[in-house]
C-alpha positions in Angstrom: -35.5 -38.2 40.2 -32.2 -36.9 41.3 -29.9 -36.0 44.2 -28.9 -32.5 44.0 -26.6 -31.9 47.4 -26.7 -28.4 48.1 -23.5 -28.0 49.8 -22.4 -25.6 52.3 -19.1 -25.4 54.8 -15.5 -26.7 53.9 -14.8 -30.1 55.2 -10.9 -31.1 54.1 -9.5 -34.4 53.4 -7.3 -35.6 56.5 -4.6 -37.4 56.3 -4.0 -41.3 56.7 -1.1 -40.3 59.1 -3.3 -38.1 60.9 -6.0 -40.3 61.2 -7.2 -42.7 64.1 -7.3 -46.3 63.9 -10.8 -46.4 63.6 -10.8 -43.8 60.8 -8.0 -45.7 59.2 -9.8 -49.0 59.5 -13.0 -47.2 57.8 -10.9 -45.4 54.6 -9.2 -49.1 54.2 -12.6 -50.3 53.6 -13.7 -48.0 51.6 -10.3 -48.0 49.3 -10.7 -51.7 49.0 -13.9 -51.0 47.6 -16.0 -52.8 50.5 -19.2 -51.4 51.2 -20.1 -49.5 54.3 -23.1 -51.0 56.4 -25.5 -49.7 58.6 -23.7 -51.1 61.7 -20.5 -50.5 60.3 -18.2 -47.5 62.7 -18.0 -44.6 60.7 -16.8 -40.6 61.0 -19.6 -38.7 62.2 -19.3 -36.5 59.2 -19.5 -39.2 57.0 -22.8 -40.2 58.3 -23.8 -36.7 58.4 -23.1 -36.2 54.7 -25.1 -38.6 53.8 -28.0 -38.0 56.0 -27.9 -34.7 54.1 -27.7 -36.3 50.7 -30.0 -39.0 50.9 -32.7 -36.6 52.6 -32.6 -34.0 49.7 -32.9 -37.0 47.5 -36.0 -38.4 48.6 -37.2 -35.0 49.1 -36.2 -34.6 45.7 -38.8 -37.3 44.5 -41.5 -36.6 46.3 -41.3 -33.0 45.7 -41.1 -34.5 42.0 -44.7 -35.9 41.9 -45.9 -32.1 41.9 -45.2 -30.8 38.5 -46.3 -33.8 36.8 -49.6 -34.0 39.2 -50.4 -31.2 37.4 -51.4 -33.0 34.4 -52.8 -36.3 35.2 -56.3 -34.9 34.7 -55.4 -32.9 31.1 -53.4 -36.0 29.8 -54.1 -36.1 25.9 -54.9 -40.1 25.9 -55.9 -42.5 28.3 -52.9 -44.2 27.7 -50.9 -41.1 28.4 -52.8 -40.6 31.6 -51.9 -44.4 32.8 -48.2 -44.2 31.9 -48.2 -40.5 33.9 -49.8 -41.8 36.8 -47.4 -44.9 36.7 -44.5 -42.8 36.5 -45.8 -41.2 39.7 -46.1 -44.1 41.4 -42.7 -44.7 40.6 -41.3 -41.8 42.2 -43.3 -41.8 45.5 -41.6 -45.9 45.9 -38.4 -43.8 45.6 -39.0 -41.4 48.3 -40.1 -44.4 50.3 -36.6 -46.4 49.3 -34.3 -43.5 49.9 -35.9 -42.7 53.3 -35.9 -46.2 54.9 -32.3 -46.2 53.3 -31.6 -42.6 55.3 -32.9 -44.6 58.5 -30.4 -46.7 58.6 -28.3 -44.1 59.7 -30.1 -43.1 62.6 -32.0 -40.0 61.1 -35.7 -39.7 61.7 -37.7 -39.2 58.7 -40.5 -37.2 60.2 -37.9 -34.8 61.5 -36.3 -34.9 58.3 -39.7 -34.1 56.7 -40.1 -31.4 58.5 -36.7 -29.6 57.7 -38.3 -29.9 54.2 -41.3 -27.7 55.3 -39.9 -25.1 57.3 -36.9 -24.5 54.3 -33.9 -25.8 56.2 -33.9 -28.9 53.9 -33.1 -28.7 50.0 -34.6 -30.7 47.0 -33.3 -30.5 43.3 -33.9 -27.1 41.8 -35.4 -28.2 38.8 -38.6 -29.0 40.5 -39.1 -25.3 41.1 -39.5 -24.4 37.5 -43.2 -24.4 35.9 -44.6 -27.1 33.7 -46.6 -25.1 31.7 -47.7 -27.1 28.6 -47.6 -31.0 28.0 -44.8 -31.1 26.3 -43.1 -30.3 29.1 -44.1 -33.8 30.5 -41.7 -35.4 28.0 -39.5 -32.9 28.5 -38.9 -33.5 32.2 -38.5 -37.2 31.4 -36.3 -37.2 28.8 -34.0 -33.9 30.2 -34.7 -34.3 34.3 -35.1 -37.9 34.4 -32.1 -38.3 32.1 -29.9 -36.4 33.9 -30.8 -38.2 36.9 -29.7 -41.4 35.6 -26.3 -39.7 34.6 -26.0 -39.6 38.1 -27.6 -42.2 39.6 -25.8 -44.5 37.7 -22.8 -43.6 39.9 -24.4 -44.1 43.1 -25.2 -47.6 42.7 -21.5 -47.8 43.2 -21.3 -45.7 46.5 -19.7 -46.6 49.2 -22.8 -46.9 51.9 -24.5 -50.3 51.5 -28.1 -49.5 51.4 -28.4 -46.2 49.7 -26.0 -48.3 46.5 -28.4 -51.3 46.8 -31.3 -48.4 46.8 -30.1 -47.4 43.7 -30.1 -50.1 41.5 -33.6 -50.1 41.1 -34.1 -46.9 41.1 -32.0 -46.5 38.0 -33.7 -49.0 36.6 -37.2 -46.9 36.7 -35.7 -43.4 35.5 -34.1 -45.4 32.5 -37.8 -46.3 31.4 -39.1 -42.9 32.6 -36.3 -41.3 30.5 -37.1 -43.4 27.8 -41.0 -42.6 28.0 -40.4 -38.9 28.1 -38.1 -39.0 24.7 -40.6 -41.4 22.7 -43.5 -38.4 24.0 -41.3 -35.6 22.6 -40.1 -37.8 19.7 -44.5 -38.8 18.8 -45.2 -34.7 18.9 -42.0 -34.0 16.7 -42.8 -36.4 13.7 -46.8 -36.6 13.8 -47.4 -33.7 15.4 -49.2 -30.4 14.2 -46.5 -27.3 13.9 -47.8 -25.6 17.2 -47.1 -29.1 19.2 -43.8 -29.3 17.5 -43.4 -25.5 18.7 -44.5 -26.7 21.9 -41.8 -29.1 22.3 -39.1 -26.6 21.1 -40.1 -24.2 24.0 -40.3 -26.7 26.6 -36.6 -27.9 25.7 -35.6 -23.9 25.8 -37.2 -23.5 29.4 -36.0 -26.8 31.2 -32.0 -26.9 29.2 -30.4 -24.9 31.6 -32.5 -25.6 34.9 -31.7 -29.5 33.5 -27.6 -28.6 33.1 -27.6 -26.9 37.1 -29.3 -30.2 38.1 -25.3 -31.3 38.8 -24.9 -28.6 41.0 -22.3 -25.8 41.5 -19.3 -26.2 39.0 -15.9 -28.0 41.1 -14.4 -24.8 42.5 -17.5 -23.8 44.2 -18.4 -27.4 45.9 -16.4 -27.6 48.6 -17.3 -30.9 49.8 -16.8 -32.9 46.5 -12.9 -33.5 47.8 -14.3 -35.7 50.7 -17.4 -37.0 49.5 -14.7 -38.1 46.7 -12.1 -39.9 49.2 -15.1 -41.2 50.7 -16.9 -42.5 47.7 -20.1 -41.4 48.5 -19.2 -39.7 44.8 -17.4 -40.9 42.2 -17.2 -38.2 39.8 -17.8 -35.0 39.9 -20.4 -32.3 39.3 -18.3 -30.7 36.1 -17.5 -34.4 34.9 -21.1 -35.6 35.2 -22.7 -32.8 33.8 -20.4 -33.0 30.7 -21.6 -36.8 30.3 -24.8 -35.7 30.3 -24.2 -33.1 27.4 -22.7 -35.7 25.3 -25.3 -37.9 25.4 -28.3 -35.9 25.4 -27.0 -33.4 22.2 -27.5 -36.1 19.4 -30.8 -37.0 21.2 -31.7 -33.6 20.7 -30.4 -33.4 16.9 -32.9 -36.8 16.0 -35.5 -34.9 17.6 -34.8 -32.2 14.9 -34.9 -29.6 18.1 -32.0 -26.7 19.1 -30.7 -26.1 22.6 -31.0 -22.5 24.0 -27.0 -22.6 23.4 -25.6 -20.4 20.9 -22.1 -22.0 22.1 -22.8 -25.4 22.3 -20.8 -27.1 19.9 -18.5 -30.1 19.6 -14.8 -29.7 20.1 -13.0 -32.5 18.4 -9.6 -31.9 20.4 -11.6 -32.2 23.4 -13.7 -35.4 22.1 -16.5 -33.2 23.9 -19.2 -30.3 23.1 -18.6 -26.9 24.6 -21.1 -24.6 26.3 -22.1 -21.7 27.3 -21.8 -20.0 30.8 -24.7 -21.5 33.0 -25.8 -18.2 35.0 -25.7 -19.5 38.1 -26.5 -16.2 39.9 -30.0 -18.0 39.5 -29.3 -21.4 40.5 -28.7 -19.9 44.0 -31.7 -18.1 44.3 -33.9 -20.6 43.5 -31.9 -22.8 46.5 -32.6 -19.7 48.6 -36.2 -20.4 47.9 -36.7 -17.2 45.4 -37.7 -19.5 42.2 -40.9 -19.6 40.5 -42.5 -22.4 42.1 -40.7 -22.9 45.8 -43.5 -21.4 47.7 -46.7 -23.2 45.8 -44.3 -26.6 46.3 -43.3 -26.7 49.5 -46.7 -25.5 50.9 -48.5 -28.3 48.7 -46.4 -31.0 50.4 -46.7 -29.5 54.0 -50.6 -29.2 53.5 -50.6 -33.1 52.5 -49.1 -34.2 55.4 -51.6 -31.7 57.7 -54.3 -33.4 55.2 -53.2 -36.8 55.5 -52.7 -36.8 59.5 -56.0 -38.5 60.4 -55.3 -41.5 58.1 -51.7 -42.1 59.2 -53.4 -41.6 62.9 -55.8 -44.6 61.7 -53.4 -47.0 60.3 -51.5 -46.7 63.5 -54.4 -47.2 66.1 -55.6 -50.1 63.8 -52.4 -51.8 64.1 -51.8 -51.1 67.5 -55.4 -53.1 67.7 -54.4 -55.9 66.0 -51.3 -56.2 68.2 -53.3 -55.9 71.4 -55.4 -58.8 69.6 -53.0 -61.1 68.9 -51.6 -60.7 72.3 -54.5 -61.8 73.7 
């Protein structure tokens, strides 16, 4: 669904004059556009960084599944159920993409794993927040997955090789998911009773701001957006993304004949952009802090999967130890 990098620590752009040839060689690349590979030298903190941001982004899709788990068995339709379930499916292949891309760089996904289930690993906020009704489950794909893409359309153009070749088609998915969540908001709207179009309307004032901090902190509080920047592992940042996203997503929400929880949101011709309000970002933190309203019931969900799900991944490795053993023979 998305890569929220939580970011912590100052890390300042150096130099070219005070660089080594190896880090020279390595920003030359990069400057000319020529993507990074797996076996490729690189800065330690380079690799790091993206260790970090990968991780939280497949952490981010798996952690995903949860809120719309939640309604595969009180899907209205049949077909609804399918195209949930699907959409599910897609999001666990991400997890699955992003990690083996996070391997390349010599991380171990188990150990990753289990920085997500102690709480020294972050996923995107968003998937902390309730999905109380089912409108909610356009919602998310329309608001979360379309703010994803805003993103993600970015990172098919960063600088390490696999995680940009990762996110072509993964951008690809979240379009249709995004797509699927508007037509399931737009179908309640126009042939809907008045308490699903109510629905809808309180689903889009829940999930507007959680949706807008998806970028992450503004650009004076992310102090590593300078060298993810020089380094291309971003290419825009957290402020300029998150206005996109506004500007797309406010005439979306006008069709849908729905308001944002924005008494300031409005569009400034001189800018050729719509203002808003102050996100409150007091809360953002806290719910990174593990204080929001679902980081408990999440995180011990996933952990009590993988305790659940040790016997089978114990089988599929003794079986195929077997086979080896076999064919050796």
């Amino acid at each position: 669904m998305y890569a929220q990098l939580v970011e912590t620590g100052v890390k300042r752009v150096k130099p070219l004059e005070e660089m080594s040839p190896e880090e020279r060689n390595f920003q030359e690349k990069i400057d000319a556009e020529i993507k990074i590979e797996a076996k490729n030298w690189m800065p330690e903190a380079y690799r790091q960084t993206l260790i970090r941001q990968i991780s939280q982004h497949a952490h981010s899709e798996i952690v995903g599944m949860l809120p719309e788990g939640n309604w595969v068995t009180r899907a209205p339709s049949l077909k609804r159920k399918l195209q949930l379930m699907a959409k599910i499916q897609d999001e666990a292949g991400h997890g699955l993409y992003l990690y083996s891309a996070m391997e390349t760089l010599g991380a171990d996904r188990d150990e990753e794993v289990a920085k997500l289930h102690s709480g020294k690993a972050k996923y995107s906020s968003i998937f902390n927040y309730p999905t109380l009704s089912w409108a909610d489950m356009g919602a998310v794909g329309w608001l979360v997955d379309g703010a994803a893409i805003v993103n993600q359309v970015v990172l098919q153009r960063t600088s390490y090789g696999p995680y940009s070749r990762a996110m072509i088609r993964i951008c690809k998915e979240e379009s249709f998911h995004q797509r699927q969540g508007y037509e399931m908001l737009l179908t309640m709207m126009r042939h809907g009773t008045q308490a699903q179009r109510d629905m809808v309307q309180d689903a889009i004032n829940r999930l507007w701001w959680p949706a807008l901090m998806m970028f992450g902190p503004s650009d004076e509080h992310s102090p590593n957006s300078a060298q993810s920047m020089a380094w291309k592992i971003k290419r825009q940042t957290n402020d300029e993304l998150r206005q996109r996203f506004i500007d797309q997503t406010v005439p979306q929400l006008e069709l849908l004949g729905c308001t944002a929880p924005d008494p300031e949101l409005k569009w400034n011709a001189e800018r050729g952009h719509y203002d808003f309000g102050d996100i409150q970002w007091d809360e953002f933190y806290e719910v990174i802090k593990g204080n929001g309203p679902c980081n408990l019931e999440r995180v011990a969900t996933r952990r009590n999967a993988i305790e659940s799900g040790a016997w089978v991944r114990e089988a599929a490795v003794a079986y195929a130890r077997k086979q080896q053993n076999k064919n050796a023979a």
